[in-house]
SEMIMAR-253657 format. One record per residue (C-alpha): residue number from 1; residue in one letter; chain; x, y, z. Coordinates in nm, 4 decimals, decimal comma. Last residue first. Example, Ala and Ser with C-alpha at 12.3 -4.5 7.8 and 13.67 -1.06 7.14 Angstrom:
BEGIN
i; aa; ch; u; v; w
2; S; A; 1,3670; -0,1060; 0,7140
1; A; A; 1,2300; -0,4500; 0,7800
This chain:
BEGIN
i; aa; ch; u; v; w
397; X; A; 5,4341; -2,7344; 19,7632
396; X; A; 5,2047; -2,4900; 19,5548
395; X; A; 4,8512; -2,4705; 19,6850
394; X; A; 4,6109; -2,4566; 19,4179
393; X; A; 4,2584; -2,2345; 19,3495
392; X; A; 4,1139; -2,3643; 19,0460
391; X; A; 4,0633; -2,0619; 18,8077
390; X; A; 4,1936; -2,2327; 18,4775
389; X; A; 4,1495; -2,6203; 18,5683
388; X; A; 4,3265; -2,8458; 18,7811
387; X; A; 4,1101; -3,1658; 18,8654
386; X; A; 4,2087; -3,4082; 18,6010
385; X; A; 4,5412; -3,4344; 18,7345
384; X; A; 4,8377; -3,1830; 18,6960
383; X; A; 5,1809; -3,3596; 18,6612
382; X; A; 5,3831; -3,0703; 18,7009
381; X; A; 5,2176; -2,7161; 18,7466
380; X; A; 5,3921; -2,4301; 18,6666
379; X; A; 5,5862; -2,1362; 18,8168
378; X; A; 5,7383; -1,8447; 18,6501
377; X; A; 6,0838; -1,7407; 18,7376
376; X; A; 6,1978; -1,7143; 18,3412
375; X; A; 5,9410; -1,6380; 18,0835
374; X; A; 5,6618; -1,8903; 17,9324
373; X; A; 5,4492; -1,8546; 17,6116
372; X; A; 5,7089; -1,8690; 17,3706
371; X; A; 5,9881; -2,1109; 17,2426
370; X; A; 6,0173; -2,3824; 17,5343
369; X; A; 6,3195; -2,6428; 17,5699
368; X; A; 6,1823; -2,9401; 17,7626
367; X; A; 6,3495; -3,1628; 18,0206
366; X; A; 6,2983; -3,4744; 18,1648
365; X; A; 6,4197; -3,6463; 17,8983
364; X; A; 6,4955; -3,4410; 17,6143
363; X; A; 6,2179; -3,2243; 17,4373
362; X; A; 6,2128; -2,9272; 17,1934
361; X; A; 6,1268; -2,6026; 17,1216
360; X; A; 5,7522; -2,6154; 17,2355
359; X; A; 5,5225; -2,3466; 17,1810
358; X; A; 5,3173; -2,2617; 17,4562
357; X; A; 4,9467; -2,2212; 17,5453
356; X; A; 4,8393; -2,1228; 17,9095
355; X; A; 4,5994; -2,2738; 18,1414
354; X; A; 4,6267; -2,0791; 18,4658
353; X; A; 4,5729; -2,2114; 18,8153
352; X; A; 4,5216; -1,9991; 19,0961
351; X; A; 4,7314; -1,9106; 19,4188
350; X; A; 4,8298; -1,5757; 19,2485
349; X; A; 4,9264; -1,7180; 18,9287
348; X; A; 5,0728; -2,0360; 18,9039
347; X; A; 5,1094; -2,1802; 18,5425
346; X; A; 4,9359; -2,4935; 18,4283
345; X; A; 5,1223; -2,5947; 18,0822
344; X; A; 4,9828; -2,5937; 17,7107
343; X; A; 5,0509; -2,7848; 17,3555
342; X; A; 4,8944; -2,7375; 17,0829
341; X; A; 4,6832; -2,9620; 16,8042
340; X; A; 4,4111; -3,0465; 17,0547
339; X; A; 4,4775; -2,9997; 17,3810
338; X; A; 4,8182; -3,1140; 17,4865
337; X; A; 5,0082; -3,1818; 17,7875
336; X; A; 5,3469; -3,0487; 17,9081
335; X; A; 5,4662; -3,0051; 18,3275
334; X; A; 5,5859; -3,3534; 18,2964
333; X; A; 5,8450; -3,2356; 18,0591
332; X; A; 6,0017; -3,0476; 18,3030
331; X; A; 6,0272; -2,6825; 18,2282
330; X; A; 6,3461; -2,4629; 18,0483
329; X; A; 6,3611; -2,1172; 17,9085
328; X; A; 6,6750; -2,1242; 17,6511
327; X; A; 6,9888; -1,8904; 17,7322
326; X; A; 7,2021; -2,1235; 17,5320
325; X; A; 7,1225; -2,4504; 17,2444
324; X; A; 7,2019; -2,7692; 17,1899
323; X; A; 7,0354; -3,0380; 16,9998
322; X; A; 7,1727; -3,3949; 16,9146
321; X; A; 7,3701; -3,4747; 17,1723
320; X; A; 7,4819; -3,8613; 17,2199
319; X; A; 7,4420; -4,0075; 17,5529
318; X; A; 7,5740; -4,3354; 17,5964
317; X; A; 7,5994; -4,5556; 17,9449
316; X; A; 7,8420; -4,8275; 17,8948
315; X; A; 7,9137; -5,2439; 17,8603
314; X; A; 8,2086; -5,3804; 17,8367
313; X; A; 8,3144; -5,5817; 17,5170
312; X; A; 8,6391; -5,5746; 17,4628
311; X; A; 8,8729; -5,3862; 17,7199
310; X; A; 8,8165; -5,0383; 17,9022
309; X; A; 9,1116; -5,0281; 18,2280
308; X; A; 9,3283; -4,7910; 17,9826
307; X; A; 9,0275; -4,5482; 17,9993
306; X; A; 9,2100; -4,2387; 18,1308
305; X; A; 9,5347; -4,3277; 17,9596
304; X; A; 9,3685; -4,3330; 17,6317
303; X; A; 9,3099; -3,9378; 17,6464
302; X; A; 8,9319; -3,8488; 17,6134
301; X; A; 8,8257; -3,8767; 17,1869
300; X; A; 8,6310; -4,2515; 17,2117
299; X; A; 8,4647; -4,3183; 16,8755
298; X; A; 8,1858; -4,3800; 16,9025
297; X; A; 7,9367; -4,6089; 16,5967
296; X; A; 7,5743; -4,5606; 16,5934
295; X; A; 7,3688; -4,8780; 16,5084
294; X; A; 6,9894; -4,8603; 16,4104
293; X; A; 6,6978; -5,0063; 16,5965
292; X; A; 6,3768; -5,1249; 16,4474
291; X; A; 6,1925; -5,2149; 16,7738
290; X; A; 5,9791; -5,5393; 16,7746
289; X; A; 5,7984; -5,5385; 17,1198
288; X; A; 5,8583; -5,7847; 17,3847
287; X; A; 5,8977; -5,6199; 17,6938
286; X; A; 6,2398; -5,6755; 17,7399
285; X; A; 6,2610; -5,5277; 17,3929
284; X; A; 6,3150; -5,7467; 17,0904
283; X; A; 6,5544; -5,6328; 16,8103
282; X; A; 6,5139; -5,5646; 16,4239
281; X; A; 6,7431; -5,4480; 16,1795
280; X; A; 6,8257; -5,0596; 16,0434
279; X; A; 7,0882; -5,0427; 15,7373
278; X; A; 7,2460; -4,6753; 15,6988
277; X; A; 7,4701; -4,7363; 15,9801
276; X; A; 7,5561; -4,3465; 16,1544
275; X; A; 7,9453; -4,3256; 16,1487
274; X; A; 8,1734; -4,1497; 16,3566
273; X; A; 7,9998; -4,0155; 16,6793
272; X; A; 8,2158; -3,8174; 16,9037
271; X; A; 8,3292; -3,9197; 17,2858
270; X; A; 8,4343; -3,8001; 17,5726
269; X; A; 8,4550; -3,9580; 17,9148
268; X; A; 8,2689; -3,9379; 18,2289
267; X; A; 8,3512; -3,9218; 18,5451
266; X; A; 8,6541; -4,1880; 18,7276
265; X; A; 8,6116; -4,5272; 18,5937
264; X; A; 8,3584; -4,8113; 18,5542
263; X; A; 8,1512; -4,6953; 18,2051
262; X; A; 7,8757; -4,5272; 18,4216
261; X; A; 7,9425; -4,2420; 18,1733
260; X; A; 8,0262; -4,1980; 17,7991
259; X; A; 7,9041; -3,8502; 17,6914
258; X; A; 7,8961; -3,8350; 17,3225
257; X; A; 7,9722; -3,5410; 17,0537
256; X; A; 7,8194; -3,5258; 16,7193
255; X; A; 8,0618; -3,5425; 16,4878
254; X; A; 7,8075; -3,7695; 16,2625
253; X; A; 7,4840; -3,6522; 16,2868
252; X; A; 7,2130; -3,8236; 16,4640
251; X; A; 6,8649; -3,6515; 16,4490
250; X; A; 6,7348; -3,9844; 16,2288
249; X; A; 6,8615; -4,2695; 16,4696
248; X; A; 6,6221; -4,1834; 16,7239
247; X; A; 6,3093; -4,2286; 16,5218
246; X; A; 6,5715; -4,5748; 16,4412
245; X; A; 6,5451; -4,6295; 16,7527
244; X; A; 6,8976; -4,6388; 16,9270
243; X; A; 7,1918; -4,9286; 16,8934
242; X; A; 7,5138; -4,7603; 17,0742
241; X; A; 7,8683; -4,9557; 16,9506
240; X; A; 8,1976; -4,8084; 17,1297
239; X; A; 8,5299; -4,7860; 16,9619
238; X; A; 8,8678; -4,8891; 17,0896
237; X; A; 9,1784; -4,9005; 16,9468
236; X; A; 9,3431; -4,9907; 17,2431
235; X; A; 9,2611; -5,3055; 17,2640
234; X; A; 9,4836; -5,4204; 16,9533
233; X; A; 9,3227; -5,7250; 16,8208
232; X; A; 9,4160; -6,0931; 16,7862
231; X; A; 9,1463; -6,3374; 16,7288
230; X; A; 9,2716; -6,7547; 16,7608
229; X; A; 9,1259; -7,0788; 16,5960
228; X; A; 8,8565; -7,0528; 16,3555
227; X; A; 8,8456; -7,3138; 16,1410
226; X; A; 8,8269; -7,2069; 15,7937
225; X; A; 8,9788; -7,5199; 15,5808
224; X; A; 8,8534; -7,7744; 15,8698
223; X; A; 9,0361; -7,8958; 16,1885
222; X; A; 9,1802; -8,2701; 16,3375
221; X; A; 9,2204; -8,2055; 16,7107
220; X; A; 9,5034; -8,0600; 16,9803
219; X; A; 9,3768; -7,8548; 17,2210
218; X; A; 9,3022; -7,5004; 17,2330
217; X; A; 9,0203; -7,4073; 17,0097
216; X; A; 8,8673; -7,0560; 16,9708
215; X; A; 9,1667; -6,9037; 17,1298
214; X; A; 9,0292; -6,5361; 17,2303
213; X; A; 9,1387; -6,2140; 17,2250
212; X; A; 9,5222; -6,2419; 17,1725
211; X; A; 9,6959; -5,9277; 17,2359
210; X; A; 9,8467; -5,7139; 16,9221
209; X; A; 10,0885; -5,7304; 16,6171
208; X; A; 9,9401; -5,7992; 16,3165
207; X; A; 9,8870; -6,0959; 16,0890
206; X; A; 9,9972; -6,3777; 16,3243
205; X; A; 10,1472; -6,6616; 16,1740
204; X; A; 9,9985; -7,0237; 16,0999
203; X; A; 10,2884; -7,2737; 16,0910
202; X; A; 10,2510; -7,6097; 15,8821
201; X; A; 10,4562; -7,8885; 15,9646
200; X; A; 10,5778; -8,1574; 15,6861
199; X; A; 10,5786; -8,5280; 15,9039
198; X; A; 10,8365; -8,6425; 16,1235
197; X; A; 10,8786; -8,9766; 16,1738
196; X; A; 10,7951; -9,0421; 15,7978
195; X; A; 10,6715; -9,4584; 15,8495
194; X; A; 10,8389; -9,6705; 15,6881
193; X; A; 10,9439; -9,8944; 15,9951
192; X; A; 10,6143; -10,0959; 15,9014
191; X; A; 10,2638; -10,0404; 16,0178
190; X; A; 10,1994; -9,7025; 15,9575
189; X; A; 10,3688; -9,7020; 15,6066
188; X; A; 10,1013; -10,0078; 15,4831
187; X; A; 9,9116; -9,7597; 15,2786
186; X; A; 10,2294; -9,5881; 15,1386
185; X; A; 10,3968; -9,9683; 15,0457
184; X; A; 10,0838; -9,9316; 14,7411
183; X; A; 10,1827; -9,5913; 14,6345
182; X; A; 10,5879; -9,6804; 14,6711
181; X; A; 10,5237; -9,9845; 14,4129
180; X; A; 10,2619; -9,7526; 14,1825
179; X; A; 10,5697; -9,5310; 14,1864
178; X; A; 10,8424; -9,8057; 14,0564
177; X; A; 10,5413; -9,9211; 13,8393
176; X; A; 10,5875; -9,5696; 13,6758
175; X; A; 10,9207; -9,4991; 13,6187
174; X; A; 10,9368; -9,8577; 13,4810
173; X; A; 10,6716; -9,7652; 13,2263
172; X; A; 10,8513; -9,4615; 13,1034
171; X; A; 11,1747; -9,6721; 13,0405
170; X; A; 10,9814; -9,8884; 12,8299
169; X; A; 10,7756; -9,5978; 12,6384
168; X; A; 11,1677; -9,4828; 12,5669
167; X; A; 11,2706; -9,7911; 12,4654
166; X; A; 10,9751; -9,8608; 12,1851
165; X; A; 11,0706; -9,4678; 12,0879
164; X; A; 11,4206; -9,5278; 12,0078
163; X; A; 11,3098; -9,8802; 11,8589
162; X; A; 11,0874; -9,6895; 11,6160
161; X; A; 11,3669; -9,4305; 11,5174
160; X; A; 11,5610; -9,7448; 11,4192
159; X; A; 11,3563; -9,9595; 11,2220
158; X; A; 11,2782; -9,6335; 11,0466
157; X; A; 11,6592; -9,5671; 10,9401
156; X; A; 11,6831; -9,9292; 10,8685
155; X; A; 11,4112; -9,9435; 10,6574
154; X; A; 11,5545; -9,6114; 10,4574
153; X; A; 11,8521; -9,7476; 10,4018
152; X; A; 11,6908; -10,0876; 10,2433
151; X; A; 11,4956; -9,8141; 10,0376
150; X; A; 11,8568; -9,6463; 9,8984
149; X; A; 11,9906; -10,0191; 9,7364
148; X; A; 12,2392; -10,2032; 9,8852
147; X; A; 12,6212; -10,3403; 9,7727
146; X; A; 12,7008; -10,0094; 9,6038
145; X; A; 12,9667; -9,9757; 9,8383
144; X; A; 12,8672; -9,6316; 10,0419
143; X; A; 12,5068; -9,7995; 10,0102
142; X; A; 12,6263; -10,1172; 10,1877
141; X; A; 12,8042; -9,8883; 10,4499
140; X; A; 12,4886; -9,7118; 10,5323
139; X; A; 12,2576; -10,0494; 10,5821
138; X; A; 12,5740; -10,1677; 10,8148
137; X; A; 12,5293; -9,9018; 11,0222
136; X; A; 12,1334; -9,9068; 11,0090
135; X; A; 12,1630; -10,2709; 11,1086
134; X; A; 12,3555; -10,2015; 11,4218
133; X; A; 12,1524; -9,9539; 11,5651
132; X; A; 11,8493; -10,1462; 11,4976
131; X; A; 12,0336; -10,3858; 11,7323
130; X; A; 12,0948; -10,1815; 11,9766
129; X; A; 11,7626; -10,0766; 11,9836
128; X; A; 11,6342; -10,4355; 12,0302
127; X; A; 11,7900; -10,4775; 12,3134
126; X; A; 11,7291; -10,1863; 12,4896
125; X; A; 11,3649; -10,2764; 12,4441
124; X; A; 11,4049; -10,6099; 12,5640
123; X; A; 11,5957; -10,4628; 12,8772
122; X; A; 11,3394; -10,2320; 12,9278
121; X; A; 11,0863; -10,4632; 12,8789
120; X; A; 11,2363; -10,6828; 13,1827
119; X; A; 11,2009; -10,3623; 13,3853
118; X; A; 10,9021; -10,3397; 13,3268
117; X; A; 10,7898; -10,6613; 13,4122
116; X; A; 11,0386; -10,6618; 13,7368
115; X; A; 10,7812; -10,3267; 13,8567
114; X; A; 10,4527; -10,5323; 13,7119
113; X; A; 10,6053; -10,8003; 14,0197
112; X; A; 10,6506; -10,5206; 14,2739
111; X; A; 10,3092; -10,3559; 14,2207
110; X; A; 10,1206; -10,7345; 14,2330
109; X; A; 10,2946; -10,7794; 14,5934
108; X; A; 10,2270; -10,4110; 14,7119
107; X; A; 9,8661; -10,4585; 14,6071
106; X; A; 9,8884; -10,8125; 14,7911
105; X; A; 9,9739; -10,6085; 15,1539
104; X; A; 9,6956; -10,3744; 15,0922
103; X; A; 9,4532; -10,6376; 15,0142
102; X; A; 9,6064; -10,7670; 15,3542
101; X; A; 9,5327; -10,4655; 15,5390
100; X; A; 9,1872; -10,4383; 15,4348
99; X; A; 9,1306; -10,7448; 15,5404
98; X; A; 9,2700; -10,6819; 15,9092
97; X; A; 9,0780; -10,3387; 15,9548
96; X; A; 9,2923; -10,0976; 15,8250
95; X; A; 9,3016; -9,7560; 16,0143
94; X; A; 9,3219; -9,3984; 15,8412
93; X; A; 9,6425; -9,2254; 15,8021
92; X; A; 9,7382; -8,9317; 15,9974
91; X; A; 9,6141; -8,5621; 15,9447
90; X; A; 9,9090; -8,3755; 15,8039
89; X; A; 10,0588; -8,1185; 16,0663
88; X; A; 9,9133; -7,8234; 16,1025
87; X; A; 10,0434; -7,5279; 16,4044
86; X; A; 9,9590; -7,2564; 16,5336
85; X; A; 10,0815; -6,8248; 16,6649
84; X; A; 10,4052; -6,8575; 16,5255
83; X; A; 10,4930; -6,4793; 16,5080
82; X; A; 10,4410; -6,3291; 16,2019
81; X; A; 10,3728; -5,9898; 16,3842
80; X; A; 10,3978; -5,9963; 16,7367
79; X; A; 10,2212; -6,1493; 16,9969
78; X; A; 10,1099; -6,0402; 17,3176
77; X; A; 9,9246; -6,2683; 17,5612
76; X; A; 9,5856; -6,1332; 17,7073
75; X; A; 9,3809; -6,4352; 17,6392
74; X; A; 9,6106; -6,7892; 17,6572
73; X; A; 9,8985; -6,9412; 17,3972
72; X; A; 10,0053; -7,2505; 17,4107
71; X; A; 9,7539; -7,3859; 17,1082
70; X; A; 9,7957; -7,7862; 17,0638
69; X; A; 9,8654; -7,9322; 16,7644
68; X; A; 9,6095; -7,8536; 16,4876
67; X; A; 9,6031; -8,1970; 16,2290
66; X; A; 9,5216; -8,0824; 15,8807
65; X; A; 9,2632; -7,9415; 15,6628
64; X; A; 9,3829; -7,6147; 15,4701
63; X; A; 9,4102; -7,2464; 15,5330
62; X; A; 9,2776; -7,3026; 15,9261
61; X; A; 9,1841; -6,9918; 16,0258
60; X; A; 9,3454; -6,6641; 16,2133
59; X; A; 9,0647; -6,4461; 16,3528
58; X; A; 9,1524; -6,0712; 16,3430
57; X; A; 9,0419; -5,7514; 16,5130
56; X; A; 9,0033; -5,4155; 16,4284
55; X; A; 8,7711; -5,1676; 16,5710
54; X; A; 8,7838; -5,3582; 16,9271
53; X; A; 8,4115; -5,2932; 17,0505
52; X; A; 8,2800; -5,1113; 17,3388
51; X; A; 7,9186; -5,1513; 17,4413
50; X; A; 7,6722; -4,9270; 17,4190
49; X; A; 7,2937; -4,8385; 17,6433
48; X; A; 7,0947; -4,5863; 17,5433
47; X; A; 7,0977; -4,1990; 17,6025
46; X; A; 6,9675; -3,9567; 17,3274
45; X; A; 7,0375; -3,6381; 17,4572
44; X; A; 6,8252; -3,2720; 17,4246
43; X; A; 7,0975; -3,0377; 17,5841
42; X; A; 6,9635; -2,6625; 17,7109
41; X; A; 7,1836; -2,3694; 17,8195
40; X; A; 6,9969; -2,1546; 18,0934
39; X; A; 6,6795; -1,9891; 18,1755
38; X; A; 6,4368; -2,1650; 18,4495
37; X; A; 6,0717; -2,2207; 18,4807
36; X; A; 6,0075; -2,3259; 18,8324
35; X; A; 5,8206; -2,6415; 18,9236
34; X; A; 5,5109; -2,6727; 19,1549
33; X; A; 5,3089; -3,0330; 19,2809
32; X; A; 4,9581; -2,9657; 19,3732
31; X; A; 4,7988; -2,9414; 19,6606
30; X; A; 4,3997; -2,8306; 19,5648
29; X; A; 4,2650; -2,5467; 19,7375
28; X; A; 3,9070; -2,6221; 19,9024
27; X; A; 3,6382; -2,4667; 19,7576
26; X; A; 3,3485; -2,2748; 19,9891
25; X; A; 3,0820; -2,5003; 20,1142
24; X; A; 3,2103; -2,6083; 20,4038
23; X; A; 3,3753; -2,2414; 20,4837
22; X; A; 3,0296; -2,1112; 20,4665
21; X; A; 2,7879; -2,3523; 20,7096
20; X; A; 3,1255; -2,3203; 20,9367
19; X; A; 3,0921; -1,9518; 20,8866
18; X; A; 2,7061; -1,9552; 20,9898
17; X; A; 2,7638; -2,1720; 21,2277
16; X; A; 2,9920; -1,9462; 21,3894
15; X; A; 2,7670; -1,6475; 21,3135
14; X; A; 2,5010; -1,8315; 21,4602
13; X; A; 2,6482; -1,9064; 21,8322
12; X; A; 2,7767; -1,5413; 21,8259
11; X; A; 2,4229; -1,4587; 21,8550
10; X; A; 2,3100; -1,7155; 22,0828
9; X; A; 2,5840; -1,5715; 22,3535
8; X; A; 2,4346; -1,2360; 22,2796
7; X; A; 2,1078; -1,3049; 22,3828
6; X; A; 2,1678; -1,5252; 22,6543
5; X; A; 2,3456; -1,2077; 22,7971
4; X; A; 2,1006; -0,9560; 22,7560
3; X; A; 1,8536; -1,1786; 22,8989
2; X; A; 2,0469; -1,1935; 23,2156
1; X; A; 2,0870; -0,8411; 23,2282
């Protein structure tokens, strides 16, 4: 009995090392990480980062050099049109050091004396006028006589006409040392009781109607034909400005409708692409790398009293659509990877993996729109490592 005993104890002693010996050696099922394939509408997105951008705005210059007096106005005043908005005055005179001033001073001195020269020609030239005037009367009553002969006329006549003119140049000259005199007293104006109190004022209107932006100089200084000095703009006519890749760039179409989120209100708003720029230029990522990147232009179609609080130049979230399309079988992208030319997912089937080839519709994301090879409810494998294979067992979590 004993025997009998020891003998049957040993014998369940080998078939449980005999099924350890068999369950070592027998694969393992690999964890891997499941998704299921899904049917609904699918949205392939370009998202990058925008900022919003008054559509219109205008920066008032300096016409002509000049004196700016000082800017009252602030950011986020309203102006009208052709409202005062600045101010030129004519820069002031520049300084005389002390012998400049008194070669100033003698100019006046030498412009006042050539001013009694001319006037003394004037007189002469009157004078002599008169006097021509004289003799051509008398010259014409000789002739009426007989007394004088037609060529004595004829001198006086000329004698005359040439005093007329001799005058004239003399009256001329006067006018003119009489403005040399008031050049020369102009230089010395700031240090005399000459000087123009008030000097001719400039005013620099606004062109529109709208908030001031930004005042580009505030205090009074001396200014440049071109200055800047103020930008006016109406903030609600708002647009937003997305830069994408230019690979990016090439699926846009304009009408293309935008999602605007993380932009500081309440959900998302609504937006539709206007204008794709033709022209691409070059950016630096954060990580360095040249990017040609092309700028998409937004314009913002929810109702402006849902985004009243947007101003110039906040930043937003944009995700322009540029494929669409209903009842299409969905995966994650990470489920994809290629082999060759095609490209093929892990699918589930009965607690084995299954290479299968698919043809993709298109990506977005995390998403991916597939044509064929998958139908709805199926499970695949996302992120498979180098270990899945067709046949491995797998344990679906």
């Amino acid at each position: 009995m004993r025997i009998t005993i020891g003998r049957g104890i040993a014998v369940v002693a080998l078939s449980a090392a005999a099924a350890g010996i068999v369950w070592s050696v027998m694969p393992r099922m690999i964890p891997v990480e499941a998704a299921t394939v899904t049917q609904g509408r699918f949205v392939a997105t370009v998202d990058e980062d925008g900022k919003t951008r008054i559509r219109e705005r205008y920066v008032v210059a300096a016409p002509l050099a000049g004196r700016l007096t000082r800017i009252r106005l602030k950011a986020g005043d309203q102006v009208g049109a052709e409202d005062v908005i600045a101010t030129l005055v004519p820069s002031p005179a520049p300084l005389l050091d002390p012998r400049s001033r008194r070669e100033a001073e003698e100019r006046v001195g030498t412009a006042e004396a050539a001013l009694e020269r001319a006037k003394a020609m004037v007189e002469r030239a009157r004078a002599h006028a008169n006097q021509a005037t004289t003799d051509l009367a008398r010259a014409r009553t000789l002739v009426e006589r007989g007394a004088s002969t037609t060529q004595a006329l004829e001198r006086a006549e000329l004698a005359m006409r040439v005093a007329d003119r001799e005058l004239r140049a003399a009256e001329f000259q006067d006018h003119a040392s009489e403005h040399d005199l008031r050049q020369a007293k102009a230089v010395l104006a700031r240090y005399g009781d000459g000087a123009d109190p008030s000097p001719e004022a400039w005013n620099l209107t606004a062109p529109v109607s709208g908030l001031v932006l930004k005042v580009a100089q505030e205090s009074e200084t001396i200014v440049q034909p071109g200055a800047p000095m103020v930008e006016i703009g109406d903030p609600r006519d708002l647009e937003i400005v997305v830069d994408v890749l230019s690979t990016d760039a090439v699926a846009i179409r304009p009408g293309a409708d935008v999602l605007i989120e993380n932009w500081g209100g309440q959900g998302a708003l609504s937006g539709r692409v206007r204008r794709v720029e033709p022209a691409a230029f070059t950016k630096v990522s954060t990580l360095g790398v040249e990017e040609q990147r092309v700028n998409v232009l937004v314009d913002i179609s929810s109702p402006p009293e849902k985004w009243a609080g947007l101003g110039d130049g906040y930043q937003v979230d944009a995700r322009i659509i540029v494929f669409a399309q209903n009842d299409a079988t969905i995966v994650p992208a990470g489920a994809l990877f290629r082999r060759g030319e095609s490209w093929n997912v892990f699918v589930v089937d009965r607690g084995r993996a299954q290479a299968r080839t698919i043809t993709l519709l298109r990506r977005s994301g995390r998403l991916a729109a597939v044509a064929t090879g998958l139908t709805a409810g199926e499970r695949v494998i996302v992120y498979p490592s180098d270990r899945i294979a067709s046949g491995v067992r797998v344990e679906a979590r």
